[in-house]
C-alpha atoms as one frame of an Amber mdcrd trajectory, in Angstrom:
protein
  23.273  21.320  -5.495  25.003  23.711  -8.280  28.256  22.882  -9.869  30.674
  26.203 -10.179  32.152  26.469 -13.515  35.296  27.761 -13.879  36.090  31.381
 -13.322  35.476  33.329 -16.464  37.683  34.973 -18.263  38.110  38.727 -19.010
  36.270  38.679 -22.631  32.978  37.427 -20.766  30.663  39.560 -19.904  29.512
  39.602 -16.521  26.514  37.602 -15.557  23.948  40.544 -14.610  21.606  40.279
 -11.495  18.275  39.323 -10.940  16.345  36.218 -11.885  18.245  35.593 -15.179
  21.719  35.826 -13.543  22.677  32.202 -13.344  25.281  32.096 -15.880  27.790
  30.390 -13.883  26.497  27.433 -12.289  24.291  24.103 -13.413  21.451  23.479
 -11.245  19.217  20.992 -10.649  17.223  22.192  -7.674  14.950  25.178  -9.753
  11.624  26.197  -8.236   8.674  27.054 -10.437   8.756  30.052  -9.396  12.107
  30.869 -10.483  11.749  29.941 -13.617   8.143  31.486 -14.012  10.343  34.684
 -13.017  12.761  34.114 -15.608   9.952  33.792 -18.297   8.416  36.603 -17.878
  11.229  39.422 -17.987  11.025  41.835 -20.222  11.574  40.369 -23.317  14.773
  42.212 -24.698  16.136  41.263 -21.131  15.049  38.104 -21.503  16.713  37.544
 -24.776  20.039  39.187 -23.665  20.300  36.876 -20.497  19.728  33.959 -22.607
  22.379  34.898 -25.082  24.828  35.436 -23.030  24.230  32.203 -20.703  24.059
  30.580 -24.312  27.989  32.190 -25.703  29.288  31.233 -22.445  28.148  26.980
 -22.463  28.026  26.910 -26.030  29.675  27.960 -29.497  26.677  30.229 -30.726
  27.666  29.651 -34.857  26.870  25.987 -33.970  23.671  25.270 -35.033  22.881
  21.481 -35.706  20.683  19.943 -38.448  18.813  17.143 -37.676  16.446  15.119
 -40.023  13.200  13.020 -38.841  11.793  10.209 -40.403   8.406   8.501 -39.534
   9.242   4.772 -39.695   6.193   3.357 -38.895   3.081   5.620 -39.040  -0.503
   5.676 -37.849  -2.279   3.665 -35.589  -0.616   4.207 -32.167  -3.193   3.255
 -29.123  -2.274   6.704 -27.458  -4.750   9.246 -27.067  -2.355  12.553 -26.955
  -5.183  15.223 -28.298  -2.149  16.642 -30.582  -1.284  13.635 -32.947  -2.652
  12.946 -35.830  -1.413   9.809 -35.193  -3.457   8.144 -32.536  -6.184   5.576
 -33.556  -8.508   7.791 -30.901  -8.904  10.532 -33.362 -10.752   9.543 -36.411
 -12.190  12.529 -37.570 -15.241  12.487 -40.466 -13.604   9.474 -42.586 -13.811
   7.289 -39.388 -10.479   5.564 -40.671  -7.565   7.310 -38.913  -6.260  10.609
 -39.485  -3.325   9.025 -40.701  -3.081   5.582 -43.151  -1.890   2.997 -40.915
   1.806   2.008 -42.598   3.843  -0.969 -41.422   7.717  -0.739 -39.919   9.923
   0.760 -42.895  12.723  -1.880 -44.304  15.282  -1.005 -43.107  17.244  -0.865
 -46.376  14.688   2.019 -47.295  15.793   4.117 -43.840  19.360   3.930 -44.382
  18.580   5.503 -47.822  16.660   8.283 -46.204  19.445   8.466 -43.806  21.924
   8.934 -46.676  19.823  11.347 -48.755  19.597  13.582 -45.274  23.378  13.363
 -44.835  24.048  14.442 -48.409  21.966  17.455 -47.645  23.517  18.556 -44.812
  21.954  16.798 -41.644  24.485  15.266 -39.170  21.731  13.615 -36.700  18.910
  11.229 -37.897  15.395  10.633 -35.799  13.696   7.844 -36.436   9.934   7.945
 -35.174   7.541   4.942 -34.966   3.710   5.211 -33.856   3.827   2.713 -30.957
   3.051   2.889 -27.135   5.922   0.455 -26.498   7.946  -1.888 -28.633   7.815
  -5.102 -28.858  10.488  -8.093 -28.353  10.784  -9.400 -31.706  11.517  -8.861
 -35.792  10.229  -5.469 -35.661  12.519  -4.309 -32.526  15.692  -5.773 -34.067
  14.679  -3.755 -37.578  15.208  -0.688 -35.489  18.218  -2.356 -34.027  19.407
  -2.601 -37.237  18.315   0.914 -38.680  20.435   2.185 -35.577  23.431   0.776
 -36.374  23.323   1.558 -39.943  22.812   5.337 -39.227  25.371   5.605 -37.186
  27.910   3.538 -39.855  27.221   6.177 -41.936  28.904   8.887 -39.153  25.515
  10.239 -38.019  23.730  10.542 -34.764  21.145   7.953 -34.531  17.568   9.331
 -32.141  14.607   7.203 -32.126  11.017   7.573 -30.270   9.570   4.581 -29.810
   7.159   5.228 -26.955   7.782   3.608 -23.597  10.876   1.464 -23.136  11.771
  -1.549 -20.675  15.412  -1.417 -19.356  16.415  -4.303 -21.207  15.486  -2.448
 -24.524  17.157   0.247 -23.828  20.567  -1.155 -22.686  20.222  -3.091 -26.334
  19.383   0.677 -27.597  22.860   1.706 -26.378  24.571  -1.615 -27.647  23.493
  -0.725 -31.070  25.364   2.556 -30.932  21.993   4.888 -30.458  23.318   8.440
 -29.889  19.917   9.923 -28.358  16.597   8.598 -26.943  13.162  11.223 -27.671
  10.542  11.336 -25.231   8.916  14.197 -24.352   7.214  15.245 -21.504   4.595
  17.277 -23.576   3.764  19.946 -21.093   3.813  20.085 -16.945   2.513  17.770
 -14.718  -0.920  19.830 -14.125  -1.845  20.197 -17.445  -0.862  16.462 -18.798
  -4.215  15.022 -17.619  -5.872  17.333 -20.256  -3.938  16.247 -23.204  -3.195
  12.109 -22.692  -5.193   9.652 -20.410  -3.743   6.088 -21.626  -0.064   6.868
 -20.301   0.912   8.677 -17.184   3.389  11.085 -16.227   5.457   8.861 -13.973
   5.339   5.910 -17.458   7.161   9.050 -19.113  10.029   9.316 -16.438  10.267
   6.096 -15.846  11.363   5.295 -19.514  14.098   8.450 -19.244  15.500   7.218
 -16.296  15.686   3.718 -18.312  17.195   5.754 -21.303  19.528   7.153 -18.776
  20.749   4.073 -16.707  21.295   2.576 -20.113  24.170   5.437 -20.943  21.633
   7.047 -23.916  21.522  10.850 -24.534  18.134  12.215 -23.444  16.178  14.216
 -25.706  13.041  15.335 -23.877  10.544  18.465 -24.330   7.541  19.454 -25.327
   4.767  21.593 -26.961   3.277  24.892 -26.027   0.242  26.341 -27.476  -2.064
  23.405 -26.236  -4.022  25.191 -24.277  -1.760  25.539 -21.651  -0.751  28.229
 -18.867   2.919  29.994 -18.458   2.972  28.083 -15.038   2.597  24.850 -16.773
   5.411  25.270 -19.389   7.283  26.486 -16.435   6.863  23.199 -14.382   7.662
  21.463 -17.525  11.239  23.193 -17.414  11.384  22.871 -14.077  11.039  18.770
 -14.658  13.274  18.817 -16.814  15.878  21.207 -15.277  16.026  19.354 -12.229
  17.204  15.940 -13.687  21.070  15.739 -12.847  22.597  15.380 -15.470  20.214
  17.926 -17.973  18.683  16.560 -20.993  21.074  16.830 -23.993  18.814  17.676
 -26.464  15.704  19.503 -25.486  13.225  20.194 -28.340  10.314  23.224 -28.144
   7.776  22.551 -30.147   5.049  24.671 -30.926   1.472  22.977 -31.679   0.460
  22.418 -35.444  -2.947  21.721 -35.288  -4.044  19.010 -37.422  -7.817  18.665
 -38.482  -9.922  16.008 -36.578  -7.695  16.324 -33.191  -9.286  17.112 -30.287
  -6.696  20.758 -30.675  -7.858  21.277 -34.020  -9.228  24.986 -32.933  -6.259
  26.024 -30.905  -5.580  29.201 -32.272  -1.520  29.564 -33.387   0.644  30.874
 -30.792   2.648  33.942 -30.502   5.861  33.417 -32.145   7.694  35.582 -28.961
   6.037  33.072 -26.921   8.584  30.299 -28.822  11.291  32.924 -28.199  10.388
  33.173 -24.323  10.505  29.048 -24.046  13.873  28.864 -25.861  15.451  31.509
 -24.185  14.647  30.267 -20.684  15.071  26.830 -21.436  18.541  27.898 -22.571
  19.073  29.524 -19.341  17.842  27.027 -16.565  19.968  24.370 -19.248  22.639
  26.194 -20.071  24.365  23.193 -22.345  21.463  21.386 -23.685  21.160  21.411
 -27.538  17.930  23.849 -27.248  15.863  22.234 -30.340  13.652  24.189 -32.361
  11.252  21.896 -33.841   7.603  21.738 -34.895   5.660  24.948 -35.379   8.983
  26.519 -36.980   6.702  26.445 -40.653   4.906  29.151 -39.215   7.435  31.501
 -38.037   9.314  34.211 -40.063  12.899  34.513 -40.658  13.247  37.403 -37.979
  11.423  34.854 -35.172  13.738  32.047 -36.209  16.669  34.490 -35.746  15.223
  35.727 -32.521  14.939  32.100 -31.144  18.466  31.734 -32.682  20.006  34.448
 -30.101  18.282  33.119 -27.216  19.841  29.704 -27.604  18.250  27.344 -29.569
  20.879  25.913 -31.243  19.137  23.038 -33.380  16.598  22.993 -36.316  14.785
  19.762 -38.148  16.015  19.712 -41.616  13.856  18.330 -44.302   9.770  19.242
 -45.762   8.646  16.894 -43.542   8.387  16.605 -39.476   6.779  12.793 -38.692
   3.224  13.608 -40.420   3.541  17.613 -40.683   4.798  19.672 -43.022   8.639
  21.286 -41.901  10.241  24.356 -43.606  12.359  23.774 -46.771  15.621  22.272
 -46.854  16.798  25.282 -49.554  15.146  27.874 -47.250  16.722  26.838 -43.834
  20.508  26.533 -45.783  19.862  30.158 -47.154  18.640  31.087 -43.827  21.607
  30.069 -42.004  24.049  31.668 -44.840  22.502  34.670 -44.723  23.130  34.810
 -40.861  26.737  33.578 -41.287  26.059  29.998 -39.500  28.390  27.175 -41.172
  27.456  24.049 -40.298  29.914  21.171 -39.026  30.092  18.201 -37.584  28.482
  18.594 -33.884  29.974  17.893 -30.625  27.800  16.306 -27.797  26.700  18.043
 -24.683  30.065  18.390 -21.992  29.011  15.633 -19.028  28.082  17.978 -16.277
């Protein structure tokens, strides 16, 4: 079922024809297909579509800046073939990609959480390397963390792996703004990248995040390996959930020595823009998130994604275990393209 928006006024442009031309309406009943279609236009019509599907949900000079924060690293019992993170993946040393760290205090986070505010960031993600929480000291920290972040007027985001719907509804009783969990990549492909959780334990915990009243943040990664028809189910996924994901992060894959994706070779930076230009365009008012990979891309790409919708960036040198861009480039970056930052303004309710 689409939802009509209301008429537009005489300063919008009209929505043109063709596969792109669904500037007017939310849906949640997109084909593969469709959005395949969308993908692939020519690129410069591609971009255009997107931008003006993006002026007409969103205020295009708002650009948020989010900061991530691993708060427990290493030694998560996953297998994703992307993380340096997983125990599976122990390269030459035989001892973990990754030093195994205990939870953070949480006095320590809220001074992170501080530090990123005084630079500029108005949302703080908090990431911890587990396959599900557990009841207990640990889960109350975060608890804890949550509530202090958001004292200090931020958005709070966590990933914490899979969630029960108790945890979740005492997620949303500690004030948390936003709940990451990506979908990685489309159904098809999943089986290649992860084998100890399933698609359906990934939904299930978003419709847990959502029963509990928690923003969704949910995306993935491209450059895995992975066909145009899988990132184009993976929209579709996410497209189709009624109400959209509020925050939908594309991430390109950084591949980290002694993962099973070490040798994937980088991806084409217009295949970034194609991903946040029609993920902008089948979700017109998510907060399009342009997230890891964005090291590798040059000013121009960044700009490029920019006008096709994305409309967030992750502030700070450092994204969970990989390196990030630097804060003083991305705040000359957006001055030089006029972008003043302010406080943001959730997603409208559809």
């Amino acid at each position: 079922m689409s939802e009509t928006l209301s008429p537009r006024s005489p300063e919008t442009p009209a929505a043109p024809s063709g596969p792109g031309a669904i500037g007017h309406a939310l849906r949640h009943d997109w084909s593969v297909a469709e959005i395949r279609a969308i993908h692939d236009l020519p690129l410069l019509d591609l971009v255009h579509r997107a931008a003006l599907v993006h002026r007409q949900h969103n205020d295009p000079a708002d650009i948020q800046r989010a900061a991530l924060l691993s708060i427990k690293t290493g030694g998560c019992p996953e297998d994703c073939a992307y993380c340096p993170q997983s125990a599976h993946h122990t390269g030459e040393g035989k001892g973990g990609l990754v030093p195994r760290e205990r939870l953070m205090p949480v006095e320590s986070v809220l001074r992170e959480a501080a530090a990123a505010k005084a630079n500029g960031a108005h949302r703080f993600c908090m990431g911890a390397a587990w396959r599900q929480p557990k009841d207990g000291p640990e889960f109350d920290a975060v608890l804890a963390m949550v509530r202090g972040v958001r004292g200090l007027g931020m958005e709070a985001c966590v990933t914490l792996g899979m969630l029960t719907p108790a945890q979740a509804e005492r997620l949303a009783e500690a004030g948390l703004t936003s709940y990451n969990h990506n979908l990685d990549t489309g159904p098809d492909f999943y089986g290649d990248i992860i084998s100890t959780r399933t698609y359906d334990d990934r939904l299930r915990t978003l419709e847990n995040v959502r029963a509990a009243g928690i923003g969704v943040c949910c995306g993935g990664i491209v450059g895995m390996g992975e066909g145009v028809t899988d990132r184009a189910q993976m929209l579709q996924v996410l497209a189709n959930h009624a109400p959209h994901p509020e925050s939908v992060p594309i991430n390109a894959l950084v591949a980290v020595a002694g993962t099973p994706l070490e040798d994937r070779p980088p991806i084409d930076p217009l295949d970034l823009v194609r991903m946040c230009a029609t993920a902008r365009i089948v979700m017109p008012r998510a907060r399009v998130r342009l997230s890891a990979g964005r090291k590798s891309l040059t000013r121009e790409a960044q700009i490029l994604c920019f006008l096709a919708g994305a409309n967030s960036i992750f502030y700070g040198e450092r994204l969970l275990t990989t390196a990030n861009n630097e804060t003083d480039d991305d705040a000359a970056l957006l001055r030089d393209i006029g972008i003043v930052v302010r406080e943001p303004v959730l997603a409208a309710a559809e």
